[in-house]
N, C-alpha and C positions, 0 to 999 in steps of 0.2 A: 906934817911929815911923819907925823908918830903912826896917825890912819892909815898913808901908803904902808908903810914897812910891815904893818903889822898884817895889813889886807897879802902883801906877797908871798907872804910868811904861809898864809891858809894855802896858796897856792902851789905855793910849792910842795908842802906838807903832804895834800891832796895828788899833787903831782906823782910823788915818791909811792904814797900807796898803791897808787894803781897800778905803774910799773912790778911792783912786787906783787900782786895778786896776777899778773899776765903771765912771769913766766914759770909757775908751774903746771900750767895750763898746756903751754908750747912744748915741754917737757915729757908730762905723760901721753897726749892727743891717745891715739885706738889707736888697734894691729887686727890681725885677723889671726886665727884658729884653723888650721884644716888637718886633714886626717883618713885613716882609711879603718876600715871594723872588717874581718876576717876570723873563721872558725878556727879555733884554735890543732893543728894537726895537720889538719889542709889545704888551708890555707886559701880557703875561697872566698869570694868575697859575700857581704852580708847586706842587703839591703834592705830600707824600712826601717834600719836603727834607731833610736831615740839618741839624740845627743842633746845633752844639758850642762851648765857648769855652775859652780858653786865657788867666789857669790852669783848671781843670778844674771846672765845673757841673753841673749838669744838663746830657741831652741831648734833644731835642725833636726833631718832623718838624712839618711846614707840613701843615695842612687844606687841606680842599680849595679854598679863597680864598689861599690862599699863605703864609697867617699863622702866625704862632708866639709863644709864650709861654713864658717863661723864669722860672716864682717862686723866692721865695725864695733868693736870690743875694749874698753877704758884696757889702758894697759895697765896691768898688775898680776900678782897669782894667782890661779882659779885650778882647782881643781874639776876635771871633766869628765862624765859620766857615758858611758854607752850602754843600752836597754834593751832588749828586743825577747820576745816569749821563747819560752823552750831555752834559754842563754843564761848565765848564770851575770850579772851585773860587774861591768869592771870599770875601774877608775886609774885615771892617769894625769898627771902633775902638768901644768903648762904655764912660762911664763912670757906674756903678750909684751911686746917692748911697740914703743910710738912706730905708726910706718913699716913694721916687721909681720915677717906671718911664722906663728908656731905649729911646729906640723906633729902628731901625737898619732901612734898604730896601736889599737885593741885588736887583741886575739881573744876571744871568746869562748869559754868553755861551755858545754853545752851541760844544761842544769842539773843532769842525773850525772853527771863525771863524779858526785863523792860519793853515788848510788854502793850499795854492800849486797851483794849476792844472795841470795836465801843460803841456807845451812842445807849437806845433802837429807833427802827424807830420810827417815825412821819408819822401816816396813813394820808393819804391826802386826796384819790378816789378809791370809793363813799364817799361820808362825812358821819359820824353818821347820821346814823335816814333817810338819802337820801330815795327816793323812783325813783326805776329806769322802764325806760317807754321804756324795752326790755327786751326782755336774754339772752344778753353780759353782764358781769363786767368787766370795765379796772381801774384793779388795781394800785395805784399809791402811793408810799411812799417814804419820804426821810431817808437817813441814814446818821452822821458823824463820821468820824471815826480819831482820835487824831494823830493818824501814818499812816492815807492814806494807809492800808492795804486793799489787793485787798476781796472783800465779795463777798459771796454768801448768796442766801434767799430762807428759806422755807415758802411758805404761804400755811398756813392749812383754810378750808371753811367748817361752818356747816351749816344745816339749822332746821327750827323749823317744816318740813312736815317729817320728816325722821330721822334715824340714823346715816344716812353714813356723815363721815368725811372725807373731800377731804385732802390730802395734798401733794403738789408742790414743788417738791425738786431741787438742783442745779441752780435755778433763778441766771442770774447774771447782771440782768437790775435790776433797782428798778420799773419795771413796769410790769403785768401781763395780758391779755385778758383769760377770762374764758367765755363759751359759751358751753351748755345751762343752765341758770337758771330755777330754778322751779317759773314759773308766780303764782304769790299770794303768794310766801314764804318770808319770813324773816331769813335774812343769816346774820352771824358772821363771822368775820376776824383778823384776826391777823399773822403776820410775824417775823421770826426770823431772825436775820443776824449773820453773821457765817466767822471770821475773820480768821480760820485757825490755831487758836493759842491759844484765849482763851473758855473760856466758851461761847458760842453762846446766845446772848441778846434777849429777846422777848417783846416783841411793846405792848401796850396795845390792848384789845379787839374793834373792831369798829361792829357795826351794819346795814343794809340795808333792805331795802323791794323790793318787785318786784310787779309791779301794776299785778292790776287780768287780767286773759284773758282778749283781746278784741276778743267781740262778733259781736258788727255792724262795724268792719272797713270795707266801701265798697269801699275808696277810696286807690289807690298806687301813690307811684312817689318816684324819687332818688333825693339823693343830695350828693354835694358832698363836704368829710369832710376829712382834710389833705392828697388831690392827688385822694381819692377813691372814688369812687361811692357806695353809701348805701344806702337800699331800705328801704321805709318808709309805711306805714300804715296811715290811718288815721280815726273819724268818722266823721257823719255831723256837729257835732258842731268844727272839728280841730285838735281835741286832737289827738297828733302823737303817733306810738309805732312803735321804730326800728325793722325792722327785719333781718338785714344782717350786720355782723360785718365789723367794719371800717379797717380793716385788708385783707378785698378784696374787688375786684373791679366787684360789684355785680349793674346791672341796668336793667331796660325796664321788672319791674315786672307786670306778666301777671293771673289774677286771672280765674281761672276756677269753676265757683258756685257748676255745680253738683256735681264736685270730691272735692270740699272743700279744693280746694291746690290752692299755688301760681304755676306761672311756671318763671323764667327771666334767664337771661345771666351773666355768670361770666366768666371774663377775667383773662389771664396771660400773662402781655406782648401779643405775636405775636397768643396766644391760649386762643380759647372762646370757651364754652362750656352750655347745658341748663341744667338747675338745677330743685329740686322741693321743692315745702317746704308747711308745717301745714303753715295756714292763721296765728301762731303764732310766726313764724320764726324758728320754733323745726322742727326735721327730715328732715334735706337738705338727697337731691338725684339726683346723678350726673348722667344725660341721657343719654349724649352724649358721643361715644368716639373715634372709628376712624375716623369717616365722621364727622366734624363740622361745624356750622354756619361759614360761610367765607363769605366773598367779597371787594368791593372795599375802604370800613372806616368801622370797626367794631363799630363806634356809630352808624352807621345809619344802620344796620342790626334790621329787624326785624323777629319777628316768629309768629305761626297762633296755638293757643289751641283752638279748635270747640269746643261749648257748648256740653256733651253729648257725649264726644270724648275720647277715650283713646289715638290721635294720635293727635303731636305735627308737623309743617309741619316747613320747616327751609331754609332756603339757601344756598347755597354752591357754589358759584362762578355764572356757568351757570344753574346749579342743582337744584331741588326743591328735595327736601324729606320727608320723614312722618318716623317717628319714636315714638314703643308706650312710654310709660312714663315709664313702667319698664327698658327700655334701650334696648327692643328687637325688632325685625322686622321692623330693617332699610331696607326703602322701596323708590326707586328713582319713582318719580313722574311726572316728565316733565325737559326738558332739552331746553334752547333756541334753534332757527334754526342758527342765526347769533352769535352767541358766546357772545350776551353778556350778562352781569352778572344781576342776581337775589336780587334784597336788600330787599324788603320787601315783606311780603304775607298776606294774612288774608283770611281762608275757612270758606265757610259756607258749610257744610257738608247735614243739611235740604234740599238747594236745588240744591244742587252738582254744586257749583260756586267755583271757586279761584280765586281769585283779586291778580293781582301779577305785579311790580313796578320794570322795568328793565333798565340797563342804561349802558353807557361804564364806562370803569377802574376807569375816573377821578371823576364818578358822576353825567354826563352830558349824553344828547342825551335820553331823558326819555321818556318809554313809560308808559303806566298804560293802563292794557286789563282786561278784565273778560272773564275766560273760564271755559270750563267746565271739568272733569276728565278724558276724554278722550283726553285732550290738544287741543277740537277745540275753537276758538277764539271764543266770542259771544258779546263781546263791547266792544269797544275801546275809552276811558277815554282823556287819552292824548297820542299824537304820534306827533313829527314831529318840535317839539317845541324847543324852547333855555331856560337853565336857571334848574335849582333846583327842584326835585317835593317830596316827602315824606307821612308819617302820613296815610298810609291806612289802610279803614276801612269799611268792607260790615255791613249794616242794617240786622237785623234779619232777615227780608221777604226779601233778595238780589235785593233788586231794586234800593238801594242810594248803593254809593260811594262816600267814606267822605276820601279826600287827601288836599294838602296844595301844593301852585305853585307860585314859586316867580315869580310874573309875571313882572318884572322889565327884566327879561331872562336872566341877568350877569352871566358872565360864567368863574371862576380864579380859578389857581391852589390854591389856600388855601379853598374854598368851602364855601365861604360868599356868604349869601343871602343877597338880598335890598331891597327888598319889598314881604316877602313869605305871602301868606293868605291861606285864610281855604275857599275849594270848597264843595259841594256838587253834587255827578252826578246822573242824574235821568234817568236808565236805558229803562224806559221806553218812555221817548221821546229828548234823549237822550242833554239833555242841563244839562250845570253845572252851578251851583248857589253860587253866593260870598255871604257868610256867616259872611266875618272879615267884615261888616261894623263898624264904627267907631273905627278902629284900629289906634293909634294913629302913626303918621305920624315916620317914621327911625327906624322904629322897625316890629319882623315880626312872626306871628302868623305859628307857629310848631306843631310835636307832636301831634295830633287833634284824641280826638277818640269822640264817641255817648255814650249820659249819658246809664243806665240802660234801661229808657222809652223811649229812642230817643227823647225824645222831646227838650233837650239840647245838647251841645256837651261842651266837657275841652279839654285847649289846653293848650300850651304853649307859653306866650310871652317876648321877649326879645329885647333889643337894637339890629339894622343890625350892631354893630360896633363888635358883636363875644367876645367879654370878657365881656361885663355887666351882672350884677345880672338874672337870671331868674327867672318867677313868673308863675304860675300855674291860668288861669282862668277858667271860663265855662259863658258858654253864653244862654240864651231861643231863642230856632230856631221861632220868629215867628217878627213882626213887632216891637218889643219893640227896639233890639238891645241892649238889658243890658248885658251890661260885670261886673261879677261879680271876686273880686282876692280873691282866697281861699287859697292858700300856695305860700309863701315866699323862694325863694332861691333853687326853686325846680323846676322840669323838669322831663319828660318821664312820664305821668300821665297814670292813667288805671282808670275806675270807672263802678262797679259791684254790 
């Protein structure tokens, strides 16, 4: 009796458990989740969402109505997530009851919504009220921006000669060259920056001038300004006015009176080419195009614009050429007998002379002849010699010959001079005349042309150490020996 009671005792015990483990079972069972994702503003709807809940369910995307559905989900609270790129992540509270469906709406902020504007620019260049002494503007302003978001800038330009509004879109330097300016106008500026996201900021108005034409620059030379050569103007009293933007590499400007244009050389890397331009730096015109100035160092290439001329005459290795200024009637003029190369020329067309400055590969072995256009020889300057010679230059009436001749004769592959001076050749009884007297001692007179009236000459002098400063002089051809310094930090002179 004691074994039955005790055996029913188990059963029922077992009984009772089970029943209390069933109904919280029947209690909680699943519910479903559903919902809709829409952009916040407009309410459209959002498909491809990511929908997740935490603790961990199912995972779902939104249809193409935005909607979502979530079966089969233990009832409890879950926090629920919606995802999607470009969208900032949002979460919403949901409590799933047995049998029931919780319905939950995200509005969606799109991810740049707490994006911060950039700050308006800071004009820098030209300053207010500047007066610029060319017709480039390099524009220069700063911008900050709170989120480092990548910008772009419009710069819009008026002036007070005209109507027309320039404006300059997708910038994404904070820096601009503009070329050509109207000389004597008064220009306004101002830039917008444009962060992609918000409303695009605009800078205060800044103002400039542009100096009036120059009318007596009779003086050129280059200098050079971060890497570039840049052609310069000048008058007798100094006053500069750029004419060729520091953006190429423009030198050895060549002034032609009759035609009232400059002529010089503009480089690209391993390609140089002659150019033209107003005595204002306006209407560049590129001359040259298959056949170009070549030879052994593209600095020391020179070229010959005759007074009175439509034809510019050039070098090309062995080659002489004439080519008119429109860019037509390339025309080969004389070729060496010994192959070697042509660097500099200068015609006098008046009395059918070419002075012409030839040398081998490295620069060396130099002659300097004058012939006439039928390529026969008629003087012979320097032949025979060791060392450096350059800077030629016929007189108006063709009887001087105005070059430069280290006569030190060092002869090294990097193409340092040690003592270059300034000759004179007098065709007529055929002696050449040192002109660099009192040149000062480790330095060496270059570059040498004849003033306007021949009565002086401008040259170039420099340290023979190859990287010091250069200075632009001119000197009176007669017993004074005064050397006068007219421009600073400058080189390749012309005077007209």
């Amino acid at each position: 009796m004691k074994k039955l009671v005790k055996k029913y005792s188990w059963i029922f015990i077992i009984l009772f458990l089970i029943s209390c483990s069933e109904d919280p079972i029947n209690e909680s069972g699943t519910g479903t989740i559903t919902g809709t994702v829409v952009s916040q503003g407009d309410n459209l709807p959002l498909s491809n969402v990511k929908i997740s809940t935490s603790p961990v369910s199912n995972t779902v995307f939104t249809d193409e109505n935005g909607s979502f559905t979530i079966t089969d989900i233990l009832a409890g609270s879950y926090s629920v997530q919606a995802q999607l790129d470009g969208y900032l992540s949002s979460f919403k509270a949901a409590n799933v009851a047995s049998g029931l469906i919780s319905n939950v709406v995200f509005e969606l902020q799109i991810s740049t919504a707490n994006n911060r504007p950039p700050l308006p620019p800071t004009l820098i260049s030209p300053s207010d009220n500047e007066i610029l002494q060319n017709i480039e503007a390099n524009f220069l302003w700063s911008v900050s921006d709170p989120d480092e978001d990548a910008l772009t800038y419009s710069l819009e330009l008026r002036n007070d000669i005209n109507t027309t509004i320039e404006v300059f879109e997708g910038i994404t330097d904070t820096s601009f060259t503009f070329t050509p300016l109207i000389l004597g106008a008064k220009y306004f500026w101002q830039i917008t920056a444009d962060d992609g996201i918000n409303t695009p900021v605009i800078s205060s108005i800044s103002s400039f001038e542009v100096v009036a034409a120059p009318i007596d620059n009779r003086f050129l030379f280059t200098r050079n300004i971060d890497g570039n050569n840049v052609i310069f103007s000048a008058d007798e009293d100094g006053v500069e006015f750029q004419l060729t933007s520091i953006n190429a590499n423009s030198f050895r400007a060549r002034r032609n009176v009759a035609a009232n244009k400059i002529a010089y050389l503009q480089s690209n890397g391993a390609q140089m080419d002659i150019y033209t331009m107003n005595r204002d730096g306006s209407n560049k015109f590129k001359v040259t195009s298959s056949i170009k100035p070549n030879g052994f160092n593209l600095n020391e290439i020179n070229f010959s614009w005759p007074p009175n001329s439509d034809k510019i005459y050039f070098p090309n290795f062995d080659k002489l050429y004439s080519i008119n200024t429109n860019g037509q009637g390339l025309q080969l003029i004389y070729q060496t007998t010994d192959g070697s190369f042509i660097s500099e020329v200068d015609v006098n067309e008046n009395v059918n002379k070419i002075a012409l400055k030839t040398n081998n590969q490295n620069g060396y072995l130099v002659n300097i002849f004058v012939m006439d256009f039928s390529g026969n020889i008629q003087n012979t300057v320097l032949t025979g010699v060791s060392g450096a010679a350059s800077g030629l230059n016929l007189s108006f009436d063709g009887i001087k010959v105005l070059y430069t001749y280290d006569v030190s004769g060092n002869q090294n592959p990097v193409y340092r001079r040690l003592d270059s001076r300034a000759f004179i050749y007098n065709i007529m009884d055929g002696i050449s005349t040192d002109v660099s007297e009192e040149k000062p001692s480790g330095t060496n007179d270059l570059d040498v042309r004849f003033s306007p009236n021949e009565a002086e000459i401008i040259f170039l002098n420099t340290s023979n150490d190859g990287v010091s400063q250069k200075n632009i002089w001119k000197r009176i051809l007669d017993n004074t020996t005064l050397r006068e310094q007219l421009f600073t930090n400058a080189f390749m002179p012309d005077w007209q």
